[in-house]
Phi, psi and omega in degrees: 000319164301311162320302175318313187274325186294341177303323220270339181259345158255002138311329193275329174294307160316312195297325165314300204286328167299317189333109166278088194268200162304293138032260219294302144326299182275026182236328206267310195299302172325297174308313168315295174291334187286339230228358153338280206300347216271347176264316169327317175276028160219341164320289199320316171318339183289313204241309202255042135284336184312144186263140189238155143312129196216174159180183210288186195255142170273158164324138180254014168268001169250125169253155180291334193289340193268340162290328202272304180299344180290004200041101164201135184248050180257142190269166170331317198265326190282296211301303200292309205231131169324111175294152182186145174275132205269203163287355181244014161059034153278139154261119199246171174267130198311139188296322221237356185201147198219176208246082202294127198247090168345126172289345177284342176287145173234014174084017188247329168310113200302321197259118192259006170326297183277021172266350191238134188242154198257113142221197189285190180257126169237008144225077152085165184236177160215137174256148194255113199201165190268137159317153165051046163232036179295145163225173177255043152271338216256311161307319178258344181047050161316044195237184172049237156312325204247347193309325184268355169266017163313271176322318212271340168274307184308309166354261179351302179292345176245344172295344197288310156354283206290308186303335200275344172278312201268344162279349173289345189276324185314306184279339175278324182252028159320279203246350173099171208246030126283328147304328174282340180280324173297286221307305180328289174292345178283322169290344181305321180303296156341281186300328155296332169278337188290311189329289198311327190245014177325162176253324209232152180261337164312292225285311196279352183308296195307322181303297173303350165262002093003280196310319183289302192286334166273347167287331191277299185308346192274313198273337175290319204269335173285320174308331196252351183269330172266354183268322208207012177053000000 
């Protein structure tokens, strides 16, 4: 008979303890919006990463007139920068080289061929983007040459991942796992609004792995803060 009740009070306890109530909805919920921002900041990479159409700054020793005295009816920019086909088999003007002009030409030669040699942009680029539409390929001129340190910041951001998977269990259960879970999310906010104003591509390196690492950590310590409190 004792068993029997002690069975039937450790069902009604369990059933009590599990019981998903109110609690338990506005802790699910809380956690839920906290753990928001942790898909933006790999969404977001997505838009400020972005590659824009570009080429090179043309020379500033070709003036039109000298386009105009070469007899050619290619305008200034196309004359400075060199064509190539894009994918869809349009001819744009090349992203990565542009069109060096002897300084000894003077435009009175119809062939203006043997005045010009093909090399990389050694000044600056230009894009084709709306005021206030910068990313930081058009800040940093990630583009070309500069091209592989595109990746090497997502890189950066998912090495920050990959730390934040194997120290989070560690650091929660250090220091406990709601203090690590606020502290987290607050630099993650912190980093993401700090991103915006990097001076440096050193300085955003450091950020975007800030981010990748306290979203893994934010996001393992809420999961484990709604399972088991």
């Amino acid at each position: 008979m004792d068993t029997e009740n002690s069975k039937t009070m450790s069902k009604w306890s369990l059933s009590e303890f599990y019981k998903f109530g109110k609690f338990q909805k506005q802790i699910m919920l809380l956690l839920f919006l906290a753990s928001v921002p942790n898909g933006i900041s790999s969404i977001i990479l997505v838009f400020i990463h972005d590659v824009p159409t570009h080429h090179c700054k043309p020379d500033p020793n070709i003036s039109l007139a000298m386009v105009v005295g070469a007899g050619t009816d290619l305008n200034s920019s196309l004359f400075n920068i060199p064509t190539e086909f894009d994918a869809q088999g349009i001819e744009v003007p090349s992203s990565c080289l542009k069109f060096k002009v002897d300084s000894n030409y003077t435009g009175n030669n119809s062939n203006i061929s043997g005045a010009l040699s093909v090399v990389q942009c050694d000044q600056g680029w230009v894009y084709n983007i709306k005021e206030n539409q910068a990313t930081t390929v058009t800040e940093w001129d990630l583009v070309c040459q500069n091209a592989w340190i595109r990746p090497l910041m997502t890189t950066l951001n998912l090495f920050g991942y990959l730390i934040g998977s194997i120290t989070s269990g560690v650091v929660s259960d250090r220091f406990g796992r709601r203090p690590i879970f606020l502290v987290t999310t607050f630099i993650q906010f912190v980093s993401l609004f700090v991103a915006s104003f990097a001076p440096t591509i050193e300085s955003y390196a450091v950020i975007i792995f800030l981010v990748g690492l306290t979203g893994l950590i934010n996001y393992q310590t809420a999961c484990v803060l709604g399972i088991v409190g």
